[in-house]
C-alpha positions, 0 to 999 in steps of 0.5 A: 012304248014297244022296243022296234025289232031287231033287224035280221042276223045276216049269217057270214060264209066262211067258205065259197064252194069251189068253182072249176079253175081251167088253166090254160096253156103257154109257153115263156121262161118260166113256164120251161123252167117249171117243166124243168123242175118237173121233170127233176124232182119226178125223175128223181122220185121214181128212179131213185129206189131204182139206183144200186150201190155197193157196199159188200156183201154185208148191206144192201145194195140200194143207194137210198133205202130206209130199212125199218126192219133193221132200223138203218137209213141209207143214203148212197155211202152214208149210213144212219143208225138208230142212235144217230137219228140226230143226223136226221133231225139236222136234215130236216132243220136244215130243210126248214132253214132252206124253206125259210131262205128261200122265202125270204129271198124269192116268196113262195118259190117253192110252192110255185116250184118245187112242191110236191101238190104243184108237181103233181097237179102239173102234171095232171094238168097237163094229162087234161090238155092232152085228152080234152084240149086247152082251156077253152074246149075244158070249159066247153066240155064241162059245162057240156051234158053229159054224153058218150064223148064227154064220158070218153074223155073224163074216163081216159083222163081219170084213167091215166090220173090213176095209173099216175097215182098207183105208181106214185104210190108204189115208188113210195114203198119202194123206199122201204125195201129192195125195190127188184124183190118188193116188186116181184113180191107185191105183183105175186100177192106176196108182199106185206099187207102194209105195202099194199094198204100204203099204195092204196092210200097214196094212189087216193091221196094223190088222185084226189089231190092232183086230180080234183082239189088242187088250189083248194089244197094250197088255199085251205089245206097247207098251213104254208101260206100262211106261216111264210108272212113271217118271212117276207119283207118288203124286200123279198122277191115276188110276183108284182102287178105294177099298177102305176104302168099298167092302170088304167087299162083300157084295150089298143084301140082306146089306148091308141085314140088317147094314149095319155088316159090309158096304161099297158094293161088291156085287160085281156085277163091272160094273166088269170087264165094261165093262173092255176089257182085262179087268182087275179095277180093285178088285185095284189098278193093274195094267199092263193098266189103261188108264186109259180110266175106262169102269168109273166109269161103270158104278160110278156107274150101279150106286150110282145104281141102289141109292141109294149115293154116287158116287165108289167107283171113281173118279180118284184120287191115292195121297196124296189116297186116304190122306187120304180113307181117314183120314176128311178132304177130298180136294184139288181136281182143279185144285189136284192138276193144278196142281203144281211137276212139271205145271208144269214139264212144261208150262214146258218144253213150251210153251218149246221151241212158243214158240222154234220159233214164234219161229224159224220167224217170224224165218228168212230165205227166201233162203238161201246156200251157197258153195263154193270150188273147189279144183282149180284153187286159182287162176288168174292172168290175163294183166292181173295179176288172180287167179281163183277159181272157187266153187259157189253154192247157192241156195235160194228157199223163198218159193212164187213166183219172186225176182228177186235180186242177189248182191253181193261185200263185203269184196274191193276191186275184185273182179269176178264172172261165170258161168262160162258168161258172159264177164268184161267184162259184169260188175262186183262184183254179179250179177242172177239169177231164182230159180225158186220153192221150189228150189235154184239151183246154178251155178258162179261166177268171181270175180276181184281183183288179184293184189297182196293176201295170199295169203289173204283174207276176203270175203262173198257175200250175195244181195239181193231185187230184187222187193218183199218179200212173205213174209218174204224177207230178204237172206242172206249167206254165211259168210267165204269165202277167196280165194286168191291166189300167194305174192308 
């Protein structure tokens, strides 16, 4: 007897082709402390090249600049060498522990916020208003033919999402050099090829970005919704639909026939047209929810508006959504910030501020390294001494010239001397001038009698000659060895 056929294979999508999201405008708390942010991190991003200080004649004068060229990091008076790149990977352990407390405490605050994608396609949004109208008339237009009007329109928006996108891009390599001469440079035809191949693919990225993927960047792009589950708990605030008020929903009249059989919710779906990803938040947490709060405000507006308490969507915990549930008083939202893990994340957060502060406060400004040449391992001079030869480095990290002194401890009767000098001129201690914010090299030979141990520790130290303005304070170097034949 033949086997019945197989039914047929239904093939799985994994992937929904994007349809149009049109958020629409409205006004609220958080709505104005969105605009808030907005307007501090832009200001902050495009003004800050822009910003002078002065450091003498021996630096730069922008506060924040990241000199490749000369590989230094410069944030206002702080000054980053390339062997203190340490302090950098402490900033950004410290932003992954802010990252991590801020979810903890308040769920995707910072996509919602703060993030560079919600930023900028916030503002591109709102450039869409400004040309096209609310989110009815950008319904409308899209699914309109295509016309002169509707061309008008699509070109002027896209016109001004790109000049938004090239001077994103241009404040970037402003970052990177004078931002007066990288300026007139690169309108003259002068600049690097790098600065303009840079600017052109940040103007595409955030054009495209901002512009025409928005929520599929936050939804499939970032790896961040998806890393911060670890960081939530049942007490981390985050946007809540409290169903147990809100279902069943039914419109006014019917809740005003039969107010027993029917919640708060009217199910004018505002909360979904405001929403920028396009989510329903009554469904529950959903990985497209950004936290950004925009459908509060437009619930709030809408209890307002029909005579009903705020707080149907609203900032939520799961353990206090229980207890409200249950008919009992939500914790305080500073007694919910304020726990064992917030304050943990902000214990080790603030630690590890306090030791780079301390660090960079405590770090000498003269710096030295030592080498010992070993072809020769040594000489033997014609009065009995022994002669090595040793590379020095030294670094001057203080923005004028130094005047200093580099002395020898530990080995008795020594004798130092460049190896462009003669012998004679020089006793156990050397004066040199170090030019400001570089690196000395030179090439040194020390002598000492040739009676000792074959081998023997000393140091090398370096000694201001000037005042001590800055911070500058004597560096030394570890043990060094000198050699000597066996006897």
């Amino acid at each position: 007897m033949a086997n019945p056929a197989s039914p047929p294979v239904q093939e799985t999508q994994l992937y929904a082709a994007r349809t149009g999201v049109y958020p629409k405008a409205v006004d609220g708390f958080f709505r104005r402390f969105k605009w808030a942010v907005m307007a501090v991190t832009l200001a902050i991003y495009y003004i800050t090249p822009w910003i002078r200080w002065d450091r003498g004649p021996y630096a730069p004068n922008q506060a924040v600049l990241v000199d490749l060229a000369n590989r230094r990091f410069y944030m206002f008076q702080i000054e980053i060498w390339p062997h203190e790149f340490y302090y950098v990977a402490g900033l950004l352990i410290m932003a992954g522990i802010g990252l991590f407390l801020v979810t903890s405490a308040v769920g995707r605050a910072w996509c919602g916020y703060a993030c560079p994608q919600t930023v900028w396609t916030d503002l591109f949004q709102h450039v869409e208003r400004f040309v096209e109208g609310d989110r009815n008339a950008q319904i409308k237009l899209a699914n309109a033919p295509w016309g002169i009007k509707k061309a008008a329109k699509r070109l002027s928006k896209w016109v001004i999402w790109l000049f938004i996108a090239f001077w994103t891009g241009g404040a970037w390599i402003m970052y990177f050099a004078d931002a007066p001469t990288l300026t007139r440079d690169f309108w003259a035809g002068d600049a690097a090829f790098v600065a303009y191949g840079t600017v052109g693919v940040l103007t595409a990225i955030t054009f495209i970005f901002g512009g025409f993927l928005r929520e599929q960047v936050c939804i499939y792009m970032c790896p961040w919704p998806r890393i911060q589950t670890a960081m939530l708990d049942e007490k981390s605030l985050i946007v809540t639909y409290k169903d147990w008020r809100g279902e069943q929903r039914g419109s006014v009249k019917k809740a005003e026939k039969n107010p027993d059989a029917f919640g708060d919710c009217i199910d004018c779906n505002q909360c979904v047209a405001v929403c920028p990803t396009g989510i329903d938040i009554r469904e529950g947490p959903q990985i497209g929810c950004i936290t950004c709060a925009l459908c509060i405000d437009a619930c709030d507006n809408v209890m307002a508006q029909i005579g009903r308490p705020r707080g149907l969507i609203d900032y939520c915990t799961f353990d206090d959504a229980e207890v409200e549930k249950s008919g009992g008083q939500a914790k305080p939202i500073l007694k919910t910030l304020l726990r064992p893990r917030t304050l943990i994340y902000f214990a080790i957060w603030g630690s590890i501020g306090l030791a780079m502060l301390f660090t960079l406060g405590q770090r000498t400004r003269l710096d030295l390294a030592v080498q010992h040449d070993r072809n020769p391992l040594y000489v033997q001079l014609s009065d009995g001494y022994v002669r090595n030869n040793y590379t020095v480095k030294l670094r001057n990290m203080e923005t004028r010239p130094r005047q200093v002194e580099l002395y020898i401890s530990g080995l008795s009767q020594a004798q130092i001397w460049p190896s462009e000098g003669k012998r004679g001129d020089y006793a156990d201690r050397l004066n040199l001038t170090l030019p400001a914010n570089g690196v000395t090299k030179l090439r040194l030979f020390i002598a000492a009698p040739g009676d000792g141990a074959k081998q023997e520790n000393f140091n090398i130290g370096t000694r201001p000659l000037d005042d001590d303005r800055g911070g500058a304070r004597r560096g030394d170097s570890d043990d060094v060895i000198f050699e000597r034949p066996v006897n």
